[in-house]
Residue, then its C-alpha position, 0 to 999 in steps of 0.5 A: x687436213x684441218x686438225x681440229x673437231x671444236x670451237x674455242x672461245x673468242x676472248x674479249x679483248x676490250x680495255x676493260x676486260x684485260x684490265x680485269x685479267x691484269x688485276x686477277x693476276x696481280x692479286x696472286x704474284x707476289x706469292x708465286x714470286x715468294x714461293x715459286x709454285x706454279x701460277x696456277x691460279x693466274x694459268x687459270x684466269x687466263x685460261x677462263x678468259x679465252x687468252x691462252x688460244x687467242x691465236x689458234x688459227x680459224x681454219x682449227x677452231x680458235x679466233x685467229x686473232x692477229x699479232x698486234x692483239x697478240x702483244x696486247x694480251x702479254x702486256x696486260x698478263x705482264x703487268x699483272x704476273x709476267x710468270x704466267x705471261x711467259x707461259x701464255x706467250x710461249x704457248x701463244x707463239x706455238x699456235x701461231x706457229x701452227x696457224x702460218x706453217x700448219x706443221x704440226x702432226x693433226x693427230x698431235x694438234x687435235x689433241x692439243x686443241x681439246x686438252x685447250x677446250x677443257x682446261x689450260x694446255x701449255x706448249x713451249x719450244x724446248x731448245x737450249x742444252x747445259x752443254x751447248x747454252x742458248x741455239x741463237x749463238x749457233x750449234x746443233x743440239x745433241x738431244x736426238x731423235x733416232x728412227x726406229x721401225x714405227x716411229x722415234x725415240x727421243x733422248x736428250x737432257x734439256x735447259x730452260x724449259x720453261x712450264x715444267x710439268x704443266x706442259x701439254x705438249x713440248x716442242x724439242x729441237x733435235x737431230x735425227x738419227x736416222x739408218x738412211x741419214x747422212x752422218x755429216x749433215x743429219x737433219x734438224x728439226x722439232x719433236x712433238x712430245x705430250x707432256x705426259x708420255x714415258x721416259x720424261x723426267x724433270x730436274x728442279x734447276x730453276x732458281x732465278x732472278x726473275x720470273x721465279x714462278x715460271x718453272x724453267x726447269x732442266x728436262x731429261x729425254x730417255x727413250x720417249x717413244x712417239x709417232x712416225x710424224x711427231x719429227x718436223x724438219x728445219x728446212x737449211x739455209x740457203x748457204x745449207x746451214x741449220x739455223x734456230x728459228x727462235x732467232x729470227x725477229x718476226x711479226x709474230x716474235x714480239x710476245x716476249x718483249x710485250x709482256x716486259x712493257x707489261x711489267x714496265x706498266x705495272x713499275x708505273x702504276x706501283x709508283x703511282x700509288x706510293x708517291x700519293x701515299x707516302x707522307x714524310x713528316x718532314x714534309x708534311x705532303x704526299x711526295x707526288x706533290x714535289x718536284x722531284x717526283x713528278x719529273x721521275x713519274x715524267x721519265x717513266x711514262x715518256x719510257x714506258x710511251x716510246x716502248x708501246x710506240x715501237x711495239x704497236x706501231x712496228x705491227x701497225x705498220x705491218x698490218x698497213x703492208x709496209x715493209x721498209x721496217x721489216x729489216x729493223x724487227x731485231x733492233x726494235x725489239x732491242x730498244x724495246x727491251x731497253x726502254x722498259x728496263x729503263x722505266x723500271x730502274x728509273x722508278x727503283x732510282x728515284x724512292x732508295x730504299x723503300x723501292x729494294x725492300x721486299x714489302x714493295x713490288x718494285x724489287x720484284x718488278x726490277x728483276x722481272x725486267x731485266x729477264x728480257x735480256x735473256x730472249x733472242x736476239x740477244x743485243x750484242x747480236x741484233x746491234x752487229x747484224x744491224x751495223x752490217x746491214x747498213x755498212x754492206x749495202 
């Protein structure tokens, strides 16, 4: 059963037009950093521009676009605010989620669908605890969905849950507690919640280094009642362990490492423009003109190129149907994430002071970077995972 009665708009995904999305964004970022509202302005623009269900599948509707677009969206959301391009690319991983696995209740995605066509509607997967930290490290969670007699009712205090109240729909990972249950291995899965039912409270936690208008509040779960569908499984492993799937590296997981290299970008450009335009009198010349700064700017590109070459090409080479570097997608996304931290430090290193004031954007773009630290894999673990794959085979 197809979950979807409507036609989402295909967006255009020319250069000219994401540049155009970019610059909207980068008009409002710094006073959303500042303030740390929500970037609705930016949500906004996003959503006129058809980028917020670019990935809805076209059996439901939407333009089905493939993961390479995909990333090509968050990158230029990221280089202009990637506040909003984490909203976008959480949202974007749910309907591509939908479009492999079709999992969620099509009452539920119907929904979704048509709140996407009226305005924006977010989704995020809400999985870590303040208790239990990241799910990527292990562990079950304690939020728990306990069967009653015509559905659910899900209770459980959350972290990180980026979006806060403008989330449509949340995704929560959860146990069952259910009569005909094993109390021994419950099940495990996700809990399709509107964002608007009952007994959902918000806790304003998020004061953060980066991505400061995000939203990634602490939620609190109290008795939410839902549909007899609303819960979806985990299947276990093969060895009968639950696992997160945020964890495993795939084609479609490369949103969040994208919209950093949008970042990286937007550290380029800002660069750019204040090496042709800063003139010390002792020199009497734009600093652009020296040296010195042309081999920064030199480093910078050659980091921000080899970035865009491991996230283009990984999902270039998987659209040509090669999978020899489908065991690598983890550690990929590792140098990726270094290699975009690496332009931005390079930019802030090069120009002192000016790069740490707040009238400049390279603080802002420096603390937005280092973000991509926080999403599984984390590095520690996609280094050690790929050390025994090489040593055990």
């Amino acid at each position: 059963m197809t979950a979807t009665l409507l036609t989402l708009p295909v967006p255009d995904l020319s250069d000219d037009a994401l540049a155009a999305v970019t610059a909207e964004l980068a008009a409002t970022a710094e006073e959303y950093d500042r303030s740390g509202a929500l970037p609705t302005a930016g949500i906004e623009a996003a959503h006129r521009a058809g980028l917020l269900t670019a990935t809805v599948a076209e059996r439901h509707g939407g333009p089905g676009v493939s993961p390479l677009d995909a990333v090509r969206i968050l990158v230029a959301l990221g280089e202009g605010d990637p506040s909003v391009a984490l909203l976008a690319a959480n949202t974007l991983a749910a309907h591509q989620g939908q479009a492999v696995a079709n999992h969620w209740p099509a009452p539920a995605y119907a929904d979704l669908l048509r709140r996407s066509a009226a305005g924006p509607a977010l989704v995020n997967a809400i999985r870590a605890e303040p208790e239990l930290g990241a799910p990527a490290r292990g562990g079950l969670p304690a939020t728990v969905a306990r069967r009653t007699a015509d559905g659910w009712s899900l209770s459980g205090h959350k972290a990180y849950a980026t979006g806060g109240t403008a989330l449509a729909y949340h995704v929560v990972w959860a146990v069952a507690d259910e009569p005909d249950g094993d109390p021994a291995a419950p099940r495990v899965g996700h809990v399709i919640v509107p964002g608007d039912a009952a007994g959902i409270t918000w806790i304003d936690t998020w004061d953060h280094l980066g991505l400061r208008a995000s939203n990634t509040h602490d939620v609190v779960y109290d008795d939410v009642r839902l549909p007899a569908g609303a819960f979806v499984e985990i299947p276990r492993g093969a060895d009968g362990v639950y696992r997160d799937p945020a964890a495993a590296a795939g084609i479609t997981s490369f949103g969040h490492p994208a919209l950093y290299v949008g970042v990286a970008r937007a550290a380029r450009a800002a660069f750019v423009r204040y090496a042709r335009e800063r003139i010390p009198s002792a020199l009497g010349r734009p600093i652009a003109e020296t040296e010195r700064i042309q081999a920064v700017a030199g480093e910078i590109d050659a980091q921000i190129a080899q970035a865009e070459t491991l996230l283009y090409g990984t999902l270039l080479r998987a659209e040509a149907g090669h999978t020899d570097h489908l065991p690598q997608l983890s550690v990929l996304k590792v140098q990726i994430a270094r290699t975009a931290i690496a332009a931005v430090q390079a930019a802030v290193a090069a120009l002192g002071n000016p790069a740490l004031t707040r009238h400049q954007p390279f603080e802002r773009h420096l603390r937005d970077v280092l973000c991509v630290r926080v999403h599984p894999p984390q590095e520690d673990a996609a280094l050690l995972a790929a050390g025994r794959r090489l040593l055990t085979h």
